[in-house]
N, C-alpha and C positions, 0 to 999 in steps of 0.2 A: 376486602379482596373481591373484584369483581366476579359477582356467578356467572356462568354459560348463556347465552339465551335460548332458554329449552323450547321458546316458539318455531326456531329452526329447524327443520326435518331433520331427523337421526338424532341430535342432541341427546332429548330427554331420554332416547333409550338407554342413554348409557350412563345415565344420573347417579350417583350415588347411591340412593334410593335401592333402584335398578339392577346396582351391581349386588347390591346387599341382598334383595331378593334371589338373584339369582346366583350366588351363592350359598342360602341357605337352602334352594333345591337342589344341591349337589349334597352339601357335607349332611343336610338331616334327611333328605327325602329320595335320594336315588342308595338304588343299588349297585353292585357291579359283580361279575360275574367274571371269574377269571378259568378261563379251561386250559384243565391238565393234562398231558399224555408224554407218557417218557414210553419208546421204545425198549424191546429187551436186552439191547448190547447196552442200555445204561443201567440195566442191576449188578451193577457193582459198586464197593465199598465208596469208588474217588466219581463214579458216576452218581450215585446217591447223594454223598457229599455235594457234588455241583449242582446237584436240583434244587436242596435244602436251602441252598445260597440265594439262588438263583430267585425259585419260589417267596425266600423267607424277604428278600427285599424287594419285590413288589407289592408284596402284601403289607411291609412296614410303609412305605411311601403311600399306599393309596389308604392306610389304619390313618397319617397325618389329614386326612382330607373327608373324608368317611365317616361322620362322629360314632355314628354305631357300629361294633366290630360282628355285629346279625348280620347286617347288608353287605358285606363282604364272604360272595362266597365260592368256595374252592370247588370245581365241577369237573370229579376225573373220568376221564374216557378210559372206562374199563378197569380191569384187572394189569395189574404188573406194579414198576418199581414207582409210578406216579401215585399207585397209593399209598405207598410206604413215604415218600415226600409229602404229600397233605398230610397225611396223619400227624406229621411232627412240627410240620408250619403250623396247621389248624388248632394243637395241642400249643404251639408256642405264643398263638398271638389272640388264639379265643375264637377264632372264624369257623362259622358251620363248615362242614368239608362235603359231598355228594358222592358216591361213588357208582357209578352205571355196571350194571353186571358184568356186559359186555363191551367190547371196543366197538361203538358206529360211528364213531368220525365225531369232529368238532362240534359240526351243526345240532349232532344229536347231544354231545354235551353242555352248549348253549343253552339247547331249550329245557336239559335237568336244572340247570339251576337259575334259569329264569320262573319258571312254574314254579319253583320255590321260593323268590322273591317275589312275585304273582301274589303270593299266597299275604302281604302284608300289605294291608289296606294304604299302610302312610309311604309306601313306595310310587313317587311321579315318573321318571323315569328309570332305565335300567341300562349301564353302561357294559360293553363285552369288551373283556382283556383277555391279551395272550398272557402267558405265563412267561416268554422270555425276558421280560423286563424292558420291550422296546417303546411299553405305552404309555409314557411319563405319567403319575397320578396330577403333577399338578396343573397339567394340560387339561385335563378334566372341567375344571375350573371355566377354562377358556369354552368347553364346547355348552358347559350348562348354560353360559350366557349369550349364545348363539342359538342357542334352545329360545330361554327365555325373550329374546330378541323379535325371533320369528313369530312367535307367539302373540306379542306387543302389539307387532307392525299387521298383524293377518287377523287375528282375535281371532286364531287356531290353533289349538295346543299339540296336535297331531305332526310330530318330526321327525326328524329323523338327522342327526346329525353326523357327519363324518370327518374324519380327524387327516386328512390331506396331507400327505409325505410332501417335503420341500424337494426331497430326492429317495426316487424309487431306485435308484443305478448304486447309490451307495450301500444301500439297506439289503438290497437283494440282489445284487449282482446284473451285469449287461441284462445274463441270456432271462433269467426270470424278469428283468424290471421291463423287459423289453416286449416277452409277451404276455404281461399285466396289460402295461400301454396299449395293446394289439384287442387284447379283452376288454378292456374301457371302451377303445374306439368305437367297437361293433355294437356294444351293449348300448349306447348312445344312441348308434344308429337305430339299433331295435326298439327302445325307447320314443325315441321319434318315429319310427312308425307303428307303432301298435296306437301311438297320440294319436295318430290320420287317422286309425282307418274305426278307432271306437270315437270320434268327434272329441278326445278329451284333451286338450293344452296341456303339454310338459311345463309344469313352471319350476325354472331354472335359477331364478334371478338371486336365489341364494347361495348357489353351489357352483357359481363360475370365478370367484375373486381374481383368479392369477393364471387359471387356465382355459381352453377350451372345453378339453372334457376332463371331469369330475375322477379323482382317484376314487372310483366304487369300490375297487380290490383293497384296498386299505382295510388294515385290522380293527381300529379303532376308530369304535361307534357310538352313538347314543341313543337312545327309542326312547318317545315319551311312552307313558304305560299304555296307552290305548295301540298302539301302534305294536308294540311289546307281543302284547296280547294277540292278535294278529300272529305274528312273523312265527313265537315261539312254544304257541298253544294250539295252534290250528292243524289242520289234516296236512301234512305234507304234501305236495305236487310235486312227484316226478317227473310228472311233463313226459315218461316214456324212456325217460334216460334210466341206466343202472342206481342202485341205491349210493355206492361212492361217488357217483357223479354229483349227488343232492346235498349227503351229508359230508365227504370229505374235501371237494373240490371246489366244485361251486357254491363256495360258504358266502361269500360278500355279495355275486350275484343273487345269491336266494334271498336274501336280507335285501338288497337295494329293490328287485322288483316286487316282495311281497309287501312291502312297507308303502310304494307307492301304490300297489293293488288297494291297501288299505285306507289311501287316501293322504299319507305322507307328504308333507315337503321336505323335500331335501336339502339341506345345507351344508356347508364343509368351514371348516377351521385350520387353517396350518399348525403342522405340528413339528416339534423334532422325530428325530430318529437316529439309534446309533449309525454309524460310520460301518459298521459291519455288526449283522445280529450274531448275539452270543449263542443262539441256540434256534434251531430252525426245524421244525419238523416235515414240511413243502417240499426242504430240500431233499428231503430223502424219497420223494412219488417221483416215479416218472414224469419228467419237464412235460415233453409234450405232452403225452395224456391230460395233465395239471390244466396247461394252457387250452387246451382243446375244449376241454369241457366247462372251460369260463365264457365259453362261447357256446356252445352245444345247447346247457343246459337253459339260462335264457331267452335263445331265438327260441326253441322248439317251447318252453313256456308261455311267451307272447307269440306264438302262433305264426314265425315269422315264416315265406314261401322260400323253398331251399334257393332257387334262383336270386332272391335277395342278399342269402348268406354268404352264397361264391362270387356274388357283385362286388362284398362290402369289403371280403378277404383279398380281393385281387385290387380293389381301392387303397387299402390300408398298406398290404403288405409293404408296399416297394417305399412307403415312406422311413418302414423303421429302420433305425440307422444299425443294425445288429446284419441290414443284409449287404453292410460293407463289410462287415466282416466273412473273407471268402475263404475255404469254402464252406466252414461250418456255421456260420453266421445264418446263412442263407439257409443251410439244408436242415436248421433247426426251425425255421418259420415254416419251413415248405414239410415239415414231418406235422404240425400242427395242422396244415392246411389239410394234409391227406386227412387224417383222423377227425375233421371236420364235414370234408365231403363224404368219407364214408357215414358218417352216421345221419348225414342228410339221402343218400341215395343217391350223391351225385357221381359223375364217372372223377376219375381223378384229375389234381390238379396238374398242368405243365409243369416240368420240369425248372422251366423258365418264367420269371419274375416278369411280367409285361409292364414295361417304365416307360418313363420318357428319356430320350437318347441326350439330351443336352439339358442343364442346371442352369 
């Protein structure tokens, strides 16, 4: 059978060889980290039950991928009925479980049980799962060798991968998928100029395959450990914003620019995703607030001047297609806008969407 000709560019990256390497830095050398949190209206008998479910089969899916049931581990945000859920997942499949005293939001359960995968020297990277079951394990797979790829082609092991929704509109409905899209956009923007104005080139050339801009808000990540270390040990930067703005909100922002603070490439992988999440915890924060601060909290971290912010918001807005939806379509982007210029100091935004008159 004829071999490949691995003297072609990209071939040999993906050699057999190759693949085998880079899945044996998934199943023996990565971790992952799944964060827990159930709400009080789910301690009950048939809410407990749905967690156990819920919980117990992502943890069996990512146990098929994982070879050590050590590096799989449960990280609950806080007190309530999510500890009573790990307790009986963690007892059923062998997985360390974490429990944080108190509730501080996802980002601060991220980094409990990353510092504790931290803590094993044979850990290369560290993958972050939600607990809904939306982050297929054997997608994993697919991002270790986008890792390993980037690493190849750059002889840099510092990455940063991300697992790229084929659709935000299904997974999380119009009004959220919509200002995700609106938070990508501007984050981008800020991205590209915080590039200009410290002389440093955004290199992109892994993290555009199918789009312009990059799904950042996507839950499902990779760090290699150095990168890890960084994002999940380090002093936190509020950048001046409130603490739920750092740690419940702007979770994937905090991640995408402290990873490249670190020196990160970024890259993305298409992933699935269910057709509707089983279980959402987002949906229950205030939308706009949510969206507001997926913008808030990164401009005011890379330093960006409020005048740029109200630029990028009156560029963006009228593209997203949520402001044909009248009248609430609109007055849902336009509650985002306010809650952005207020915490920039700007006077408020118009009423009115400034577009162009003809398509």
């Amino acid at each position: 059978m004829p071999q490949p000709n691995t003297s072609q560019p990209g071939l040999s990256a993906d050699s057999p060889s190759t693949r085998r390497a880079a899945h044996q830095l998934i199943t023996a050398h990565t971790g992952v980290v799944i964060t827990v949190y159930l709400g009080a209206d789910a301690d009950t008998p048939a809410g407990i039950a749905a967690g156990i479910a819920l919980l117990g089969d992502t943890v069996e899916a990512y146990a098929h991928v994982i070879a050590a049931p050590r590096h799989i581990v449960l990280s609950v945000d806080g007190p309530g009925p999510g500890v009573t859920v790990a307790r009986q997942v963690a007892a059923t499949y062998g997985v360390p479980a974490l429990y944080a005293p108190t509730n501080g939001g996802k980002l601060a359960a991220a980094r409990l049980g990353a510092e504790h995968l931290l803590q094993d020297d044979s850990i290369q990277y560290i993958a972050l799962v939600d607990q809904d079951g939306d982050h297929f394990a054997n997608e994993l797979l697919n991002l270790g060798r986008m890792a390993h790829h980037v690493a190849s082609e750059t002889g840099r092991s510092d990455v940063l991968v991300m697992g790229s929704r084929l659709s935000k509109a299904r997974g999380l409905g119009m009004l959220r998928a919509d200002g995700e899209e609106l938070a990508n956009r501007i984050l981008l923007d800020a991205l590209h100029y915080h590039a200009a104005v410290t002389a440093t080139p955004l290199p992109l050339q892994y993290a555009l395959p199918l789009e312009s801009v990059p799904d950042f808000h996507a839950g499902y990540k990779l760090f290699s450990r150095a990168v890890a270390v960084e994002v999940f040990t380090g002093v936190p930067n509020l950048a001046d914003c409130p603490p739920a703005t750092y740690f419940r909100h702007a979770i994937e922002a905090v991640m995408v620019v402290e990873s490249l603070a670190a020196g990160a490439t970024l890259a993305t992988v298409s992933r699935r995703t269910y057709d509707e999440q089983p279980m959402s915890i987002f949906a229950q924060i205030n939308r706009a607030q949510l969206t507001a601060d997926l913008i808030i909290w990164p401009c005011k971290r890379l330093a960006i001047p409020a005048p740029f912010v109200a630029q990028w918001l009156t560029n963006h807005l009228p593209c997203m297609p949520l402001t044909t939806l009248l009248p609430h379509g609109r007055e849902e982007l336009l509650n985002v806008a306010r809650l952005v210029h207020a915490a920039f100091q700007l006077p408020p935004p118009a009423d009115n969407l400034p577009r162009p008159r003809f398509i």
